[in-house]
C-alpha positions as CSV (number, residue, x, y, z in Angstrom):
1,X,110.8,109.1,103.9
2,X,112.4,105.6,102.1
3,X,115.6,104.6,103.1
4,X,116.2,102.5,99.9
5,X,115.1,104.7,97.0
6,X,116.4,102.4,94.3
7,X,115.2,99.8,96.1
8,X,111.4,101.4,96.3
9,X,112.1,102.4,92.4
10,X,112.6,98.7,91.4
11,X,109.8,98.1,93.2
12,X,107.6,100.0,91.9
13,X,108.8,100.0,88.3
14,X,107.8,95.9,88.2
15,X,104.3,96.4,89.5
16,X,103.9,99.2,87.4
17,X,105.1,96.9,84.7
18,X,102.9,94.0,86.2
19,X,99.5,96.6,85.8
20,X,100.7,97.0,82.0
21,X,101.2,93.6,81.2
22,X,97.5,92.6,82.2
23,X,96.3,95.6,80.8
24,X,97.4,94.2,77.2
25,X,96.8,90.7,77.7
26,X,93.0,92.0,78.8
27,X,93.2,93.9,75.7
28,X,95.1,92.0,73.2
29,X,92.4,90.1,70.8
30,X,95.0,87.0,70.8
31,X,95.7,86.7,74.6
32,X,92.0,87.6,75.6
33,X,90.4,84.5,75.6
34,X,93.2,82.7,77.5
35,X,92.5,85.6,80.1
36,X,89.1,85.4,80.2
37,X,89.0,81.5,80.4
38,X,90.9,81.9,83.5
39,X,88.9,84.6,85.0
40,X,85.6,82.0,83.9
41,X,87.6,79.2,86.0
42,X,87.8,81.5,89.1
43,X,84.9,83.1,89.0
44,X,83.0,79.5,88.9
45,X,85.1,78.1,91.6
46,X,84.5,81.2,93.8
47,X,81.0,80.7,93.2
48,X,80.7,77.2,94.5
49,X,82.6,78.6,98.1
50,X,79.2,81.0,98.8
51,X,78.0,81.2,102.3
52,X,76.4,83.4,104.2
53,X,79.4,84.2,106.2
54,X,81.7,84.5,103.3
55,X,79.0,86.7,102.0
56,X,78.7,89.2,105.1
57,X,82.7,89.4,105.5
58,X,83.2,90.0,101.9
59,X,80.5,92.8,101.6
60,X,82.6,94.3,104.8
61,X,85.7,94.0,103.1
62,X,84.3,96.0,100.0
63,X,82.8,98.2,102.0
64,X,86.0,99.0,103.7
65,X,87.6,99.4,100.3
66,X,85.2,102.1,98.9
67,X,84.8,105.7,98.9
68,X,82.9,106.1,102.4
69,X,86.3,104.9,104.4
70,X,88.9,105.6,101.9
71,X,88.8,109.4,101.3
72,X,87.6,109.8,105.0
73,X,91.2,108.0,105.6
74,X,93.3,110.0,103.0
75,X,91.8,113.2,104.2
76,X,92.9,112.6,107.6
77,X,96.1,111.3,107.2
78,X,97.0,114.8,104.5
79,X,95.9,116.6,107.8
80,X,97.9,114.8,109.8
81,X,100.9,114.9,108.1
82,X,100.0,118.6,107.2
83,X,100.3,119.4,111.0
84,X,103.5,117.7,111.5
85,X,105.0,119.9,108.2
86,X,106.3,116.8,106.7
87,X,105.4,118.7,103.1
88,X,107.7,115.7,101.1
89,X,105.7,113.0,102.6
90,X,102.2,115.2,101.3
91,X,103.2,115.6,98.5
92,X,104.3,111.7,97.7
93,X,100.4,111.0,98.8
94,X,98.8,113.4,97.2
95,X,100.5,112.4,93.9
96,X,99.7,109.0,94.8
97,X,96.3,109.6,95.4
98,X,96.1,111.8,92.3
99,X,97.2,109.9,89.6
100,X,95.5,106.7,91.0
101,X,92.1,108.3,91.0
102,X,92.9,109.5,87.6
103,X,93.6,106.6,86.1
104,X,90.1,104.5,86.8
105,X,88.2,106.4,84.9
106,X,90.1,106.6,81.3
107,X,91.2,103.1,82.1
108,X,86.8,101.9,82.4
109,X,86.4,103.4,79.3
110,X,89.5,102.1,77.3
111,X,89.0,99.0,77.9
112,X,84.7,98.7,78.4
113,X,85.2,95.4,79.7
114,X,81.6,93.9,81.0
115,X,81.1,93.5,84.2
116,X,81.2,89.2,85.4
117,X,77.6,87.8,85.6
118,X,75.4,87.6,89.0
119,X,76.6,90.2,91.2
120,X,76.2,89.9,94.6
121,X,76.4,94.1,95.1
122,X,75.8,96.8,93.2
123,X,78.7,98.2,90.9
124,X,78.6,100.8,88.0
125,X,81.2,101.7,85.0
126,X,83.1,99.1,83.5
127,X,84.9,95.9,85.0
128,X,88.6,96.6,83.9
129,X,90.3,97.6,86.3
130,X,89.3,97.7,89.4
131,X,88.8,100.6,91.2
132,X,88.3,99.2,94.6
133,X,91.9,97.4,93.8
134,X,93.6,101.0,93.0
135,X,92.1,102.3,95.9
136,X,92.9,100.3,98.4
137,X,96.4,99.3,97.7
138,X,96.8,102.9,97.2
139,X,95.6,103.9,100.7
140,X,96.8,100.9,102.9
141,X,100.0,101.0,101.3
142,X,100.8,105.0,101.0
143,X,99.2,105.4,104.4
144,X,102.3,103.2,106.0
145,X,104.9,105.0,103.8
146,X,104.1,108.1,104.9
147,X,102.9,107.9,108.6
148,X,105.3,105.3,109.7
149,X,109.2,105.7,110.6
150,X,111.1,103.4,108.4
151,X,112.7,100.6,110.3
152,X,111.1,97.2,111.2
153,X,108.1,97.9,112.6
154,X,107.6,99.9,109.4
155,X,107.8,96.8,107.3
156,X,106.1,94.9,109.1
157,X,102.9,97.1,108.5
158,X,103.7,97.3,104.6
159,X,103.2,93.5,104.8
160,X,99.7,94.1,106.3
161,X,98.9,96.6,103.9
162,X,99.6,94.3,100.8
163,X,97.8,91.6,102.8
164,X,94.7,94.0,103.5
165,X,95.2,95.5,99.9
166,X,94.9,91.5,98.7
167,X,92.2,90.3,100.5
168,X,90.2,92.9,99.7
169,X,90.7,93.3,96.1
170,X,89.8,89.0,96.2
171,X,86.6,90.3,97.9
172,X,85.5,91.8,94.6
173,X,86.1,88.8,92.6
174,X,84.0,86.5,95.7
175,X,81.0,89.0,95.1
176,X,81.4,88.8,91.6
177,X,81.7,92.2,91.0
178,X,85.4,91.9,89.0
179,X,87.0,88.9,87.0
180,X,90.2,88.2,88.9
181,X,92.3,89.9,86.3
182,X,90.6,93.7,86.9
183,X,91.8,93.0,90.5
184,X,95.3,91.8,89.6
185,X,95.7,94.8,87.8
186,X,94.5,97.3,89.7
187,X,96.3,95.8,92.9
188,X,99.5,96.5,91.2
189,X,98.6,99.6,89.8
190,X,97.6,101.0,93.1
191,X,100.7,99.5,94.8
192,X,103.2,100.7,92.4
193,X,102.1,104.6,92.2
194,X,101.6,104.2,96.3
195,X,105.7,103.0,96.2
196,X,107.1,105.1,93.1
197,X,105.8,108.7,94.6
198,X,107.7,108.7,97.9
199,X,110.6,107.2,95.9
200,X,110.6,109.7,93.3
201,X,109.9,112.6,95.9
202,X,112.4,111.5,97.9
203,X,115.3,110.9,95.2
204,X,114.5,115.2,93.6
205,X,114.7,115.9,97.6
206,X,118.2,114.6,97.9
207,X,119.2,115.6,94.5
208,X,118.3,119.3,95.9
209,X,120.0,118.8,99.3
210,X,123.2,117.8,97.7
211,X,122.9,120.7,95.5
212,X,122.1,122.5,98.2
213,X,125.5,121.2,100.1
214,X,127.6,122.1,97.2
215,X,126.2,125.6,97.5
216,X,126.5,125.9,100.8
217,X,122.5,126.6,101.6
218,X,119.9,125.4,103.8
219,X,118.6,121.7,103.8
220,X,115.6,120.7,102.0
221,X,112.1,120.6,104.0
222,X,111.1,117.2,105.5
């Protein structure tokens, strides 16, 4: 499933890291206001780029990153990859998917954070983080690990994912339904449990099929 399983372990380990390290300057009583006076800059700069346009494109773009396309995508990629018995790669994306979803909701109500002033659309639970961010990184990016053969044409659709994954989650902050740090965060938190499943699946599976070697059994599923 990842040819480089340090590699997606480094990976994944420093945008994990990243999510952390907004998480506590979000929450930290002496970094907070240098946060928020950044997400105040943004969210007034982004506020002087409205169009009608803009508007319609970025309502698309959130609409693409919520519930109505997301699980619709999940589910059919698990059946997919359910029919083709690659039971490693479901299991990476089901963790992923998993422990992603679980994480919005304590993470809303750790950190209560208000939602940014003048919404364009409707949103609901707190602002930090973002669960369109999760989401979406989570899908775009774990769909491509797991559907695609590794090689080239591989990466070249995880660079579409983290550029899908980006514009959308910036699409929150346009519609001023996230300060730019809930998206931050949730971009990397998404993106690192989408990378660090298939590369902790895949490092027990070959662990097991060199044990498996050694005692001279069958090989371990795909």
């Amino acid at each position: 499933m990842l040819v480089d399983v340090r590699r997606g372990l480094r990976v994944s380990a420093v945008l994990l890291s990243g999510a952390v390290i907004v998480g506590v300057l979000v929450a930290l009583p002496a970094t907070r206001p240098a946060v928020q006076a950044v997400d105040d800059a943004v969210w007034r700069w982004v506020g002087g780029l409205r169009n009608d346009p803009a508007d319609a494109v970025a309502v698309g773009l959130s609409w693409l990153g919520g519930v109505w396309v997301n699980w619709p995508l999940r589910v059919a990629a698990a059946l997919l990859i359910a029919v083709r018995r690659h039971w490693v790669r479901l299991l990476a994306f089901t963790l992923a998917v998993v422990t992603s979803e679980a994480a919005i909701g304590p993470g809303k109500a750790a950190f209560d954070r208000p939602r940014p002033p003048g919404s364009l659309i409707e949103t609901s639970a707190a602002s930090f983080p973002s669960g369109h961010a999760i989401a979406g990184a989570v899908t775009a990016v774990g769909l491509v690990l797991v559907l695609a053969p590794p090689g080239p044409a591989r990466w070249r659709w995880e660079v579409w994912a983290v550029v899908f994954s980006t514009v959308m989650a910036l699409s929150r902050v346009y519609l001023r339904a996230h300060w730019l740090s809930d998206t931050v965060a949730g971009a990397l938190l998404g993106a690192g449990l989408a990378l660090g499943w298939p590369a902790v699946v895949t490092a027990v599976r070959d662990r097991r099929a060199r044990r498996h070697e050694q005692a001279g059994g069958p090989g371990p599923p795909p």
